[in-house]
PDB file of the backbone (N, CA, C, O) and the ligand in Angstrom, with CONECT records:
HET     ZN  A 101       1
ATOM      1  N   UNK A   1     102.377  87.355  77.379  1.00  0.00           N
ATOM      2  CA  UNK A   1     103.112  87.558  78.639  1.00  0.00           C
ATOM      3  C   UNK A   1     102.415  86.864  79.794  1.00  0.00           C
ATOM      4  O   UNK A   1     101.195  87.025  79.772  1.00  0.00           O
ATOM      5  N   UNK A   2     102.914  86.076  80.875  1.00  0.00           N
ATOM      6  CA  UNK A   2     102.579  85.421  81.977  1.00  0.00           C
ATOM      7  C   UNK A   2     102.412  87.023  83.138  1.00  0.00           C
ATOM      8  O   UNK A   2     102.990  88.101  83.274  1.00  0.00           O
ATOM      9  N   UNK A   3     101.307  86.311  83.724  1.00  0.00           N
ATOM     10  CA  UNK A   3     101.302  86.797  84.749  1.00  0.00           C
ATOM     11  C   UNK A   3     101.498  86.505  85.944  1.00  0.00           C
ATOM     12  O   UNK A   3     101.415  87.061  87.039  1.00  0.00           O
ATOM     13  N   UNK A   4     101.825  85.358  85.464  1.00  0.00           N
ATOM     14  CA  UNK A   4     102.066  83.965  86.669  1.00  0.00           C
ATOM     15  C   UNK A   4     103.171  84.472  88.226  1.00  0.00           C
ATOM     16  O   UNK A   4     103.214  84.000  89.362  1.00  0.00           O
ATOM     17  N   UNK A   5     103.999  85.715  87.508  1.00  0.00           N
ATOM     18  CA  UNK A   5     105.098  86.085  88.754  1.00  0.00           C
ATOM     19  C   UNK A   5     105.028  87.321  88.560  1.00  0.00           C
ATOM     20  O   UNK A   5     106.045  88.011  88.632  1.00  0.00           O
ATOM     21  N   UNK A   6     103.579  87.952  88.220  1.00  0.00           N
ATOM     22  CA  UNK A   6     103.586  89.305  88.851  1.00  0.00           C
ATOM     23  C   UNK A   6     102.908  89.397  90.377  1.00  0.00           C
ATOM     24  O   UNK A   6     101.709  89.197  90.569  1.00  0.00           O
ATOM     25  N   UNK A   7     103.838  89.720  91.405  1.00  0.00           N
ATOM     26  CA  UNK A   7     103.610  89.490  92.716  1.00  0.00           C
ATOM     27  C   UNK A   7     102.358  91.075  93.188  1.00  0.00           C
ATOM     28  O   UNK A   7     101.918  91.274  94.320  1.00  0.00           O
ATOM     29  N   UNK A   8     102.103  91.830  92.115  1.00  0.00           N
ATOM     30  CA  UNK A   8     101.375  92.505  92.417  1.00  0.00           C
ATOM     31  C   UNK A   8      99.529  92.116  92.202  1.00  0.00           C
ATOM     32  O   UNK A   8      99.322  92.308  91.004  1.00  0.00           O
ATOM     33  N   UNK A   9      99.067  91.961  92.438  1.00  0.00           N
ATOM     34  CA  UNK A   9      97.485  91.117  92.389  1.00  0.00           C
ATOM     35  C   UNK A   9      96.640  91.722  93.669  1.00  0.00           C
ATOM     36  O   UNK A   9      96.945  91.647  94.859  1.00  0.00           O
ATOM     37  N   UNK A  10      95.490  92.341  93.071  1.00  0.00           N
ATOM     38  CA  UNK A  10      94.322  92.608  93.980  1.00  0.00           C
ATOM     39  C   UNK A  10      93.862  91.097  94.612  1.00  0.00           C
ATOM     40  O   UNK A  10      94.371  89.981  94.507  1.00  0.00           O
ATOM     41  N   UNK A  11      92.632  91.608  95.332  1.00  0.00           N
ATOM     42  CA  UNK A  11      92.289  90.325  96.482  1.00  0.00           C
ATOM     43  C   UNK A  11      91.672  89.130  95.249  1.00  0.00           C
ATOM     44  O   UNK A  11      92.120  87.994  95.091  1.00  0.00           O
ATOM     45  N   UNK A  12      90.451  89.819  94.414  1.00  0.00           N
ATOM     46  CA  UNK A  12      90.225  89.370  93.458  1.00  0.00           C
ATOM     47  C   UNK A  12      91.083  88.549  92.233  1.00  0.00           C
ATOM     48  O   UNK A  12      90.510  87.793  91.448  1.00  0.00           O
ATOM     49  N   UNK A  13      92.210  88.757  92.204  1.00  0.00           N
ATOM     50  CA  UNK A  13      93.101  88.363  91.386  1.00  0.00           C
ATOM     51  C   UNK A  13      93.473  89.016  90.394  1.00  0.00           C
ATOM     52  O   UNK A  13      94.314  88.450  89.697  1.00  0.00           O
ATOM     53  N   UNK A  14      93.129  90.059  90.065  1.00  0.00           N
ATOM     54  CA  UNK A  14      93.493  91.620  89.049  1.00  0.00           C
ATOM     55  C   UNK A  14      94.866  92.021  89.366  1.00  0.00           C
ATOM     56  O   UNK A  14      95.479  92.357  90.379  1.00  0.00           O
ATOM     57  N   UNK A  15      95.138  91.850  88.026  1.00  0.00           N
ATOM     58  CA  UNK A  15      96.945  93.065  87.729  1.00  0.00           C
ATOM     59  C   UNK A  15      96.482  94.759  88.976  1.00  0.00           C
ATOM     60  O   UNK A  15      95.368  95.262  89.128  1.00  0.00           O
ATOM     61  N   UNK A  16      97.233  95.005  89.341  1.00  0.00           N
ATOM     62  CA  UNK A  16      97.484  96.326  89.732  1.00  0.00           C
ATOM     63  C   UNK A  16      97.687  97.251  88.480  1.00  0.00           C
ATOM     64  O   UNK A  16      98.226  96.851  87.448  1.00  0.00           O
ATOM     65  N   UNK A  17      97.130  98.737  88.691  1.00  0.00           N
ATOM     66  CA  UNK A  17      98.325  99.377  87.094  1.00  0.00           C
ATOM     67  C   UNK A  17      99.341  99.724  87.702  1.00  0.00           C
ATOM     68  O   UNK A  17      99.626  99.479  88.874  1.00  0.00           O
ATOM     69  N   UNK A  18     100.135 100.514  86.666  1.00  0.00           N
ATOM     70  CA  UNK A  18     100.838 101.221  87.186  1.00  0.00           C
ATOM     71  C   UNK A  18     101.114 101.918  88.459  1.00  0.00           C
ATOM     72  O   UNK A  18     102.050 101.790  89.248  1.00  0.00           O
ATOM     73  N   UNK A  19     100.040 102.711  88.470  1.00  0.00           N
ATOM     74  CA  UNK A  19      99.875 103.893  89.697  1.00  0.00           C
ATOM     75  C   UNK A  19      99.616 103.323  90.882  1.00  0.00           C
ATOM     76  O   UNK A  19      99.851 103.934  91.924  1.00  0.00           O
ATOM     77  N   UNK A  20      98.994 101.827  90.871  1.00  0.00           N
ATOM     78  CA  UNK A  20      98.680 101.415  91.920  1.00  0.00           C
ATOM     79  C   UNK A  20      99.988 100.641  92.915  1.00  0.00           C
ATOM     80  O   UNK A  20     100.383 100.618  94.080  1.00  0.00           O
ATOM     81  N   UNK A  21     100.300 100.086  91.630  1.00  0.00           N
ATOM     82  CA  UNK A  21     101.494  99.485  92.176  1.00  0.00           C
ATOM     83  C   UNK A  21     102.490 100.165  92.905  1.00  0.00           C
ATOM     84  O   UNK A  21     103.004  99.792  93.959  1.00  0.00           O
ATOM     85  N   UNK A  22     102.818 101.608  92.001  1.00  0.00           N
ATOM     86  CA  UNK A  22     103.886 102.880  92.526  1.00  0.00           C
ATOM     87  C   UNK A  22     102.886 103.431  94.158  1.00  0.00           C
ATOM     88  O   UNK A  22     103.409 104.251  94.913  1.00  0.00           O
ATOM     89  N   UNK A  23     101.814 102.981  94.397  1.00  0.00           N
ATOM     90  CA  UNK A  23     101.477 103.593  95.406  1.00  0.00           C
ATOM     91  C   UNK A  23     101.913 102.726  96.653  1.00  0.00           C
ATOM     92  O   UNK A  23     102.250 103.166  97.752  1.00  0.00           O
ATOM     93  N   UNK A  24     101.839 101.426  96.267  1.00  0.00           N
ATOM     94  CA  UNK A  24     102.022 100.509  97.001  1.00  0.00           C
ATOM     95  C   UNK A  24     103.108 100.684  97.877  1.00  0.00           C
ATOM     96  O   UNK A  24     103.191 100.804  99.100  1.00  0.00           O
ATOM     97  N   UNK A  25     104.181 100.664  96.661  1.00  0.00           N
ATOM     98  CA  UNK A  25     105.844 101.093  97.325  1.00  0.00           C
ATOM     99  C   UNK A  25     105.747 102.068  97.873  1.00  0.00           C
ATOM    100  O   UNK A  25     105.723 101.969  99.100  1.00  0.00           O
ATOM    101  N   UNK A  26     105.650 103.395  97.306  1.00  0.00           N
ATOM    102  CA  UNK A  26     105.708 104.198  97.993  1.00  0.00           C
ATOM    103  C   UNK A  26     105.026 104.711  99.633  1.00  0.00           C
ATOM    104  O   UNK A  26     105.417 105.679 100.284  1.00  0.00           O
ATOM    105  N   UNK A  27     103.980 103.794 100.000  1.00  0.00           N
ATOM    106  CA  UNK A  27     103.371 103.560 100.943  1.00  0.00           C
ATOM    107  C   UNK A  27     103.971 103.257 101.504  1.00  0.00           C
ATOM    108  O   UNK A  27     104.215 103.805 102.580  1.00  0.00           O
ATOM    109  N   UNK A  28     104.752 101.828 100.923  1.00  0.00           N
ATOM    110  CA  UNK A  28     106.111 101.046 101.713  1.00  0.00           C
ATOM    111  C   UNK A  28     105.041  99.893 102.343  1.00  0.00           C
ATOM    112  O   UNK A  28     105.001  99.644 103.547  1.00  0.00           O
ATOM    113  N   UNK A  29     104.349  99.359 101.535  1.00  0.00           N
ATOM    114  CA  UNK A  29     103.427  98.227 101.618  1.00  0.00           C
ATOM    115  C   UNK A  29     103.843  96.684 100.825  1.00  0.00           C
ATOM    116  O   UNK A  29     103.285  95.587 100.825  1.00  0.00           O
ATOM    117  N   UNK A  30     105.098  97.204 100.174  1.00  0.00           N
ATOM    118  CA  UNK A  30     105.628  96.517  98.645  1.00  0.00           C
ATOM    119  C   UNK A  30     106.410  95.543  99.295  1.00  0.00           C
ATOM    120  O   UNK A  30     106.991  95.942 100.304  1.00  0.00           O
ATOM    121  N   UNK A  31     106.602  94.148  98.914  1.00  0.00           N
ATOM    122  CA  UNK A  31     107.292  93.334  99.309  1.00  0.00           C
ATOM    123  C   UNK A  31     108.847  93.471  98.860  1.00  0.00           C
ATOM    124  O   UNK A  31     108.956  94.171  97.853  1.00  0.00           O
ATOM    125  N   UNK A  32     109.751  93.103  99.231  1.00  0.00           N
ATOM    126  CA  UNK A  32     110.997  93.226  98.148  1.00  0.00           C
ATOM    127  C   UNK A  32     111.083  92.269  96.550  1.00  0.00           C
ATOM    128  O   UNK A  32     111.564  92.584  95.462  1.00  0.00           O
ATOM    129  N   UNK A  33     110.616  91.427  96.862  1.00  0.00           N
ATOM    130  CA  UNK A  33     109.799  90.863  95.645  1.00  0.00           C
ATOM    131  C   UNK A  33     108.999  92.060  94.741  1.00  0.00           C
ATOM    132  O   UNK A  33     109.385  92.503  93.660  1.00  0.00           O
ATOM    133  N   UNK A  34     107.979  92.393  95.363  1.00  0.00           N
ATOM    134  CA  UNK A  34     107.268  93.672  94.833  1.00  0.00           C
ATOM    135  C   UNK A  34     108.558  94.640  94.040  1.00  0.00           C
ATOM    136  O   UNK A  34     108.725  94.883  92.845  1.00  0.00           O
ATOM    137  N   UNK A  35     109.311  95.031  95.188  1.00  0.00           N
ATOM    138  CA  UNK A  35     110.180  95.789  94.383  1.00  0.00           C
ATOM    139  C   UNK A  35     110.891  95.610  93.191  1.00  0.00           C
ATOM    140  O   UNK A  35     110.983  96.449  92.295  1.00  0.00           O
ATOM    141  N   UNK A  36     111.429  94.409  93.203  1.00  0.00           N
ATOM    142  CA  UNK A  36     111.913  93.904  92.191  1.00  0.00           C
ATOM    143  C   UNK A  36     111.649  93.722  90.683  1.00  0.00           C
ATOM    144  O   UNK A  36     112.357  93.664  89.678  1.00  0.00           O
ATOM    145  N   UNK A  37     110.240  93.653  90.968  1.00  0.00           N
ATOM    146  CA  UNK A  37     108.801  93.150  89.802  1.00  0.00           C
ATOM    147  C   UNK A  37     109.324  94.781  88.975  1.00  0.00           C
ATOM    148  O   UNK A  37     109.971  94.928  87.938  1.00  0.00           O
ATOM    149  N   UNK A  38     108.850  95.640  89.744  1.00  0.00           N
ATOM    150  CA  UNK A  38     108.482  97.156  89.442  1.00  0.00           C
ATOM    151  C   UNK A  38     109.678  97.550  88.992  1.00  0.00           C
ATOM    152  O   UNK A  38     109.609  98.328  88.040  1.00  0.00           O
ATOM    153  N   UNK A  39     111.272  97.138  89.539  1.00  0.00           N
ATOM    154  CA  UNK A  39     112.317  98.029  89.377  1.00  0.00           C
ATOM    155  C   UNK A  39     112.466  97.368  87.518  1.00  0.00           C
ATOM    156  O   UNK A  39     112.664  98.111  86.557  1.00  0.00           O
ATOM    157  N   UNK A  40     112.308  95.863  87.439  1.00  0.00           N
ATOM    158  CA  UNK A  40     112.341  95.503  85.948  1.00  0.00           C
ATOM    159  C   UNK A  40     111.153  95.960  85.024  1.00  0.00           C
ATOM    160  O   UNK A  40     111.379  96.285  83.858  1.00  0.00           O
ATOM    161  N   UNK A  41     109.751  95.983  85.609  1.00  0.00           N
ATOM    162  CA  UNK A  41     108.536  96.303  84.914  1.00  0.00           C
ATOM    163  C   UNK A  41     108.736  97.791  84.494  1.00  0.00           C
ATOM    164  O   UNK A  41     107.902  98.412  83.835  1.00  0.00           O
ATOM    165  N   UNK A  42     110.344  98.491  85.094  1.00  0.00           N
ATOM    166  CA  UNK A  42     109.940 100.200  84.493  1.00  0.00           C
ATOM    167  C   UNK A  42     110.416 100.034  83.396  1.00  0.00           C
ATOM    168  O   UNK A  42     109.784 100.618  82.517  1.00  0.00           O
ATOM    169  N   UNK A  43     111.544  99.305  82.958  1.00  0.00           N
ATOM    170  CA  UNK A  43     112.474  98.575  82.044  1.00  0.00           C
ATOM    171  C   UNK A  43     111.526  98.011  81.001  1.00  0.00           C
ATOM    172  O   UNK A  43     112.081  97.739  79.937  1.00  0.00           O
ATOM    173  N   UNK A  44     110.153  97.760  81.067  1.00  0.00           N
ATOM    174  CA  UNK A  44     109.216  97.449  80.018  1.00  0.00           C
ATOM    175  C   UNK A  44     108.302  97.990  79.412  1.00  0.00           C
ATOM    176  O   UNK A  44     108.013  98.174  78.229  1.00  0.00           O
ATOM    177  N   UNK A  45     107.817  98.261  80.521  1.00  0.00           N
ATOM    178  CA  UNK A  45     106.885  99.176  79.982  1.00  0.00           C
ATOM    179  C   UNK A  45     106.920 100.876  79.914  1.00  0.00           C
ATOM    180  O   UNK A  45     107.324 101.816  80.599  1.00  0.00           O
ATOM    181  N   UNK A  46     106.168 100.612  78.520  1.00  0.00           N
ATOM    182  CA  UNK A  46     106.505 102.487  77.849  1.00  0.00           C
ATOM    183  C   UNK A  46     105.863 103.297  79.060  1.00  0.00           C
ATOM    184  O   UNK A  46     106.542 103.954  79.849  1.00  0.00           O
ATOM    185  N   UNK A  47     104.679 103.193  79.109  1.00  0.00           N
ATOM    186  CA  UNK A  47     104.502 104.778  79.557  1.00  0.00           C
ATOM    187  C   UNK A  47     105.268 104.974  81.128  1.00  0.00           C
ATOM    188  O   UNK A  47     105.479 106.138  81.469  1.00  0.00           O
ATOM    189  N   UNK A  48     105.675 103.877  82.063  1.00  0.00           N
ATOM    190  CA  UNK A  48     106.748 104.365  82.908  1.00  0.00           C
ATOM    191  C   UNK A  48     108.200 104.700  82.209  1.00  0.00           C
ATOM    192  O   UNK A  48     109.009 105.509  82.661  1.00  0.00           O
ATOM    193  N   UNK A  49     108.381 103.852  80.918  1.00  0.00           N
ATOM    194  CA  UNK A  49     109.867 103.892  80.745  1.00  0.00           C
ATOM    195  C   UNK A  49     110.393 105.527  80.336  1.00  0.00           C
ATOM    196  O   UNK A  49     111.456 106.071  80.634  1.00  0.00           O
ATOM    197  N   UNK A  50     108.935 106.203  79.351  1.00  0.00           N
ATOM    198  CA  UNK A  50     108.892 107.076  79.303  1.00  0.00           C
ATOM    199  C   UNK A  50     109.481 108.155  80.592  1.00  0.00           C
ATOM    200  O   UNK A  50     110.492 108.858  80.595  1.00  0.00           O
ATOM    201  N   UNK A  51     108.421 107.971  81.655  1.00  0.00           N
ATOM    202  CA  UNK A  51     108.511 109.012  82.772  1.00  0.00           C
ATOM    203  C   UNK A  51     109.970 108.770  82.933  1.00  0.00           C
ATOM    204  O   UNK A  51     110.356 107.746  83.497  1.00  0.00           O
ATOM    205  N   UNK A  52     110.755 109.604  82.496  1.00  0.00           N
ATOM    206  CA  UNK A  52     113.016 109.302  82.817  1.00  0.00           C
ATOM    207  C   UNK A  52     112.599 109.577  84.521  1.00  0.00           C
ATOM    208  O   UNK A  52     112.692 108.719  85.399  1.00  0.00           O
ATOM    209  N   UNK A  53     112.077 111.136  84.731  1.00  0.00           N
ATOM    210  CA  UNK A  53     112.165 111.518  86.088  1.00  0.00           C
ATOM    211  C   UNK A  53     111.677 110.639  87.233  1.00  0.00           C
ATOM    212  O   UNK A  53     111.951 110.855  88.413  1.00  0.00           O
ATOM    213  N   UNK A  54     110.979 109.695  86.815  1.00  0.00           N
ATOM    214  CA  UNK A  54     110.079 109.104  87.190  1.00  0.00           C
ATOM    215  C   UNK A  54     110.771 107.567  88.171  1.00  0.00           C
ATOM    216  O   UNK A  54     110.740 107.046  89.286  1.00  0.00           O
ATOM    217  N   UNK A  55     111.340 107.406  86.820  1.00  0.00           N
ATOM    218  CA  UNK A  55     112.312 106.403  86.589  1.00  0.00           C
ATOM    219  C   UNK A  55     113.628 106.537  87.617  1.00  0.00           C
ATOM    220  O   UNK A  55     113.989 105.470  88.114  1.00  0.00           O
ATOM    221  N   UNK A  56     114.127 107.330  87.862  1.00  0.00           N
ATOM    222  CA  UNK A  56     115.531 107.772  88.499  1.00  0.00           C
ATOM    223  C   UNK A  56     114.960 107.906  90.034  1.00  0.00           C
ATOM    224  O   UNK A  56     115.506 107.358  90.992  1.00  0.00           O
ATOM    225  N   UNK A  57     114.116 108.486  90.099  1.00  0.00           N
ATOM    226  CA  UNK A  57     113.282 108.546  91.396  1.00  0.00           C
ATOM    227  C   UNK A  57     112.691 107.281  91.926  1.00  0.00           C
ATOM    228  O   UNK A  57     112.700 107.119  93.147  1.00  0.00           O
ATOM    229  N   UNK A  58     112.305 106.594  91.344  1.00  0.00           N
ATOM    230  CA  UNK A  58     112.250 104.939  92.432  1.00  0.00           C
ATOM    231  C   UNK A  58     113.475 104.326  92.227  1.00  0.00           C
ATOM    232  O   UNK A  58     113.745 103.694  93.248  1.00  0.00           O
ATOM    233  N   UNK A  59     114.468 104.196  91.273  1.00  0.00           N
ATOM    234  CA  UNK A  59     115.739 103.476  91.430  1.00  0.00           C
ATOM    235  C   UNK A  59     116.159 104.556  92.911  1.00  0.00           C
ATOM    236  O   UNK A  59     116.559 104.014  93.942  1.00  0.00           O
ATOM    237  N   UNK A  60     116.067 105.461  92.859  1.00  0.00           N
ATOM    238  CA  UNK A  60     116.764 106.370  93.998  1.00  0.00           C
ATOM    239  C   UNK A  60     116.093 105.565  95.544  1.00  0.00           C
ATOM    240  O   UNK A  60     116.676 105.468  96.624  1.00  0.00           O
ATOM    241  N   UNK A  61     114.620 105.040  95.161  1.00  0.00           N
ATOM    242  CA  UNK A  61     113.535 104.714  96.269  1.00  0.00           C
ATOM    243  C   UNK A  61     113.962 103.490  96.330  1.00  0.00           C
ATOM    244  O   UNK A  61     114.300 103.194  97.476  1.00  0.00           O
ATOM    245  N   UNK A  62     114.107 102.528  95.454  1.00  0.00           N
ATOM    246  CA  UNK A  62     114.209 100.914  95.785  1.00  0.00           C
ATOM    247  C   UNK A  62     115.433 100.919  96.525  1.00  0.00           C
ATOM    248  O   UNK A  62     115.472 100.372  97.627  1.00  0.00           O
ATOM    249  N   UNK A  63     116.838 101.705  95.837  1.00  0.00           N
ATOM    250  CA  UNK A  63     118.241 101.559  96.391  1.00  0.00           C
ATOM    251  C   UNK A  63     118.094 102.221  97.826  1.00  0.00           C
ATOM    252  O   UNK A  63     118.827 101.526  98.529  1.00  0.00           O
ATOM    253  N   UNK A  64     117.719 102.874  98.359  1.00  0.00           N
ATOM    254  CA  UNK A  64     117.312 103.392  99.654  1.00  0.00           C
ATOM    255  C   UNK A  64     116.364 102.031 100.449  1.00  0.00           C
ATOM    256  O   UNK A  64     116.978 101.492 101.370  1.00  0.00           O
ATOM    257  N   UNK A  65     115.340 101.624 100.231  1.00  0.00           N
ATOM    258  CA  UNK A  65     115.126 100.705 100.604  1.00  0.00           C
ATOM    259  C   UNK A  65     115.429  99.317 100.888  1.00  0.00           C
ATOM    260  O   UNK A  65     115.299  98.668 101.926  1.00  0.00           O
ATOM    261  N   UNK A  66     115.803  99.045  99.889  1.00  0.00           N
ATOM    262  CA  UNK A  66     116.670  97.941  99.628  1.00  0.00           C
ATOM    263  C   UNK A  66     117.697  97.651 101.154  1.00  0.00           C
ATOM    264  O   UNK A  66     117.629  96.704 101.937  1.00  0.00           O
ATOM    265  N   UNK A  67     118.805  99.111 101.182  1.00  0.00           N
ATOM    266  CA  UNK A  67     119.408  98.932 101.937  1.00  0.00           C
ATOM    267  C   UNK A  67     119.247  99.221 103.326  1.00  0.00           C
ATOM    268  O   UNK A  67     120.186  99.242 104.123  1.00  0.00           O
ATOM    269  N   UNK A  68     117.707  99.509 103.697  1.00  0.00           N
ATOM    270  CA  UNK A  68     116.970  99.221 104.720  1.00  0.00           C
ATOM    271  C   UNK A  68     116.631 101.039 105.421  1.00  0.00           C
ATOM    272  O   UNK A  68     115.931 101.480 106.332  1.00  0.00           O
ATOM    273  N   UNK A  69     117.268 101.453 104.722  1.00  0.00           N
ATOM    274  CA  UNK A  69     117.261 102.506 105.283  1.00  0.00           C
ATOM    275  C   UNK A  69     116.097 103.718 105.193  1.00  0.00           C
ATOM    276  O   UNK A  69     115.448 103.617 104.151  1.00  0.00           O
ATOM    277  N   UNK A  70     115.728 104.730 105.965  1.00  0.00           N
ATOM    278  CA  UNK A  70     114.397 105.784 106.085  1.00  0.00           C
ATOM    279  C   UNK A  70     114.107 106.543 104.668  1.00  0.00           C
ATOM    280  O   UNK A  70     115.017 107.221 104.190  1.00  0.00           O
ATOM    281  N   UNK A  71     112.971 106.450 104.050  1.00  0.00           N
ATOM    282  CA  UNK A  71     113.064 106.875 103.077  1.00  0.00           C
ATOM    283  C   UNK A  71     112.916 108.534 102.988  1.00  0.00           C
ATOM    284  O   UNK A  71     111.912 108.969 103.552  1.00  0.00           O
ATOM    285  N   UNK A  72     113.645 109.358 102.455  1.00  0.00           N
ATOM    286  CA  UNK A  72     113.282 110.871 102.843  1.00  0.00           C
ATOM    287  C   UNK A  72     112.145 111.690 101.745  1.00  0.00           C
ATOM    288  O   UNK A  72     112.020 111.539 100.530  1.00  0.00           O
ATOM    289  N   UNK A  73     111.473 112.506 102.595  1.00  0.00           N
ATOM    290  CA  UNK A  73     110.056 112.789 102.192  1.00  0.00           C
ATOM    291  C   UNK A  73     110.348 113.528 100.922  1.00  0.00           C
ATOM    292  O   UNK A  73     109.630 113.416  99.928  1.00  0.00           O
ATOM    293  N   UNK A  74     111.265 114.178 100.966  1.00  0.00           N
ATOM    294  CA  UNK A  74     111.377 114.777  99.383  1.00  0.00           C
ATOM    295  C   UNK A  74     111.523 114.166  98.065  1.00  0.00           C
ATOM    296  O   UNK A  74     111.192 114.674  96.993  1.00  0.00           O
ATOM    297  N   UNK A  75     112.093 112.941  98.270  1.00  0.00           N
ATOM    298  CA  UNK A  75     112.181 111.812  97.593  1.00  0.00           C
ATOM    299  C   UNK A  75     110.737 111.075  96.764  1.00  0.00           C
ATOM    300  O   UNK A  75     110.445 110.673  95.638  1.00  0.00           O
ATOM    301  N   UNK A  76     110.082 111.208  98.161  1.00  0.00           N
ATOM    302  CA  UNK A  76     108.747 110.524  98.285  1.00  0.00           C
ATOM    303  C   UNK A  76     108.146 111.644  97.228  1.00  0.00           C
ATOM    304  O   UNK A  76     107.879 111.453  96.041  1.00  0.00           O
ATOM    305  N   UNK A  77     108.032 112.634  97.844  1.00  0.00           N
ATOM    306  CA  UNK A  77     107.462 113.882  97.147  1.00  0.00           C
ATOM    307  C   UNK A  77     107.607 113.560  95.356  1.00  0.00           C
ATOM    308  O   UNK A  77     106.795 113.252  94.483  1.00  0.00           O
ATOM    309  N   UNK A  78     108.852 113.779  95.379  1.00  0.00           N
ATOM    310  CA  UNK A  78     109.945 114.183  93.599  1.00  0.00           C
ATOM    311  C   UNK A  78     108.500 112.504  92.810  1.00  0.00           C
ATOM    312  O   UNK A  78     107.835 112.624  91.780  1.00  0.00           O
ATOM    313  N   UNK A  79     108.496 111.846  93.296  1.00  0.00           N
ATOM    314  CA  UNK A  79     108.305 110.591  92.684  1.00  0.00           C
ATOM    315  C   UNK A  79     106.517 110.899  92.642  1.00  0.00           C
ATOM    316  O   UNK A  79     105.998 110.734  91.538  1.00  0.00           O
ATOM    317  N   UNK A  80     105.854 111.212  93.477  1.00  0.00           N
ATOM    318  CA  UNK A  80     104.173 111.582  93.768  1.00  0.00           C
ATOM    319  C   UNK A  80     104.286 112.641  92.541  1.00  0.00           C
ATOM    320  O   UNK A  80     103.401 112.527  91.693  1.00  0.00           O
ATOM    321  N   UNK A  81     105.222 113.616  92.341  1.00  0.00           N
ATOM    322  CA  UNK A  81     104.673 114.451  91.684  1.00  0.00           C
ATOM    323  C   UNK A  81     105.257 113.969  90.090  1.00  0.00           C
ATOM    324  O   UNK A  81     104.726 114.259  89.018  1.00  0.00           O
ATOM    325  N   UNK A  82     106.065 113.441  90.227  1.00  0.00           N
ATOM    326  CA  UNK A  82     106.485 112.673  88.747  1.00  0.00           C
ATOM    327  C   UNK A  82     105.295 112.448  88.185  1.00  0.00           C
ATOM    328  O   UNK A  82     104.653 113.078  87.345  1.00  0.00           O
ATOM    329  N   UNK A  83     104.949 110.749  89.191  1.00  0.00           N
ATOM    330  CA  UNK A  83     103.846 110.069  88.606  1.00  0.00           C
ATOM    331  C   UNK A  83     102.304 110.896  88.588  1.00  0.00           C
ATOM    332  O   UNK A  83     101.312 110.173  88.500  1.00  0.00           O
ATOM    333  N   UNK A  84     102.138 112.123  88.657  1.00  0.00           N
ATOM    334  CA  UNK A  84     101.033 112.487  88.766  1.00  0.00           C
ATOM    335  C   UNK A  84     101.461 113.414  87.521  1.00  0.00           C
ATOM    336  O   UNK A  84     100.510 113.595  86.760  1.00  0.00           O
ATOM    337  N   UNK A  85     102.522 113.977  87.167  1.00  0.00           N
ATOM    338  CA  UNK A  85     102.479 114.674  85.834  1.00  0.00           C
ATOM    339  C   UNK A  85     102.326 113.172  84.718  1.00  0.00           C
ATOM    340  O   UNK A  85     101.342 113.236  83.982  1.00  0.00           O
ATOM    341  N   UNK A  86     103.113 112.023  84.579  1.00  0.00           N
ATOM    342  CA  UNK A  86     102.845 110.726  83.920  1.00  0.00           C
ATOM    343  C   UNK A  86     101.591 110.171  83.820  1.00  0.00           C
ATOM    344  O   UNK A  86     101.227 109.596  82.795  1.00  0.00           O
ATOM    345  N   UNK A  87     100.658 110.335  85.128  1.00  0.00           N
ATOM    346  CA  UNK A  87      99.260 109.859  84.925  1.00  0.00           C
ATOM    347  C   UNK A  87      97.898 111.047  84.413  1.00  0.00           C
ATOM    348  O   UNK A  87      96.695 110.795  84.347  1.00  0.00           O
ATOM    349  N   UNK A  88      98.467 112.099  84.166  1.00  0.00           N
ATOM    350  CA  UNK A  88      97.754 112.743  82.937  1.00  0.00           C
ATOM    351  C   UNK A  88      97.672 112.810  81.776  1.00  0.00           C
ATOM    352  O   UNK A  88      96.852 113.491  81.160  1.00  0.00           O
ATOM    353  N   UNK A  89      98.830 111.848  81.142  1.00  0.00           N
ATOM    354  CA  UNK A  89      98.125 111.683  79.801  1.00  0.00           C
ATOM    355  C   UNK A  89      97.456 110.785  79.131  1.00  0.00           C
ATOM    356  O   UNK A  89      97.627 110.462  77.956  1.00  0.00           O
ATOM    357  N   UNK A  90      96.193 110.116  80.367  1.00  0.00           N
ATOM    358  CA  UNK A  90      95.807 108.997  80.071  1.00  0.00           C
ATOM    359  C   UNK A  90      94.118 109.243  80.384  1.00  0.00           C
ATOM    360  O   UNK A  90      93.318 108.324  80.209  1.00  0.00           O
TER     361      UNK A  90
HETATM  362 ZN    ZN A 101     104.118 100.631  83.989  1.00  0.00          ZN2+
END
């Protein structure tokens, strides 16, 4: 797999993981590019594809963003606590 157009990259030049990346967005630090990467990268990879709740909750976050609009904190919330039940079994 190329990494050539993953738009997520530390200063160093390192992949982001998962969690880092989901922090990114959710920060609202994420480029729309960024978004894009992530909305197909859940589509690949297992242990997000796994998280369903996880999953429905940033399509809910990108489509809210996307269309420019305030993202609401419960939203924010549903998705922090997703990925924090998803990043315990690692
Ligand atoms: Zn992933």
């Amino acid at each position: 797999m190329s990494s050539a157009d993953n738009p997520f990259k530390n200063s160093d030049g390192t992949e982001l993981s998962c969690i880092q990346m989901l922090n990114l967005i959710l920060d609202g630090d994420a480029s729309p590019e960024q978004h894009q990467y992530f909305k197909k990268h859940l589509e690949e990879c297992m242990p997000c594809y796994k998280s369903h709740e996880l999953d429905i909750a940033i399509r809910d976050l990108l489509k809210v963003k996307c269309s420019g609009n305030h993202v609401p904190d419960d939203l924010v919330n549903r998705i922090k606590t997703a990925s924090q039940k998803n990043n315990n079994g690692r």
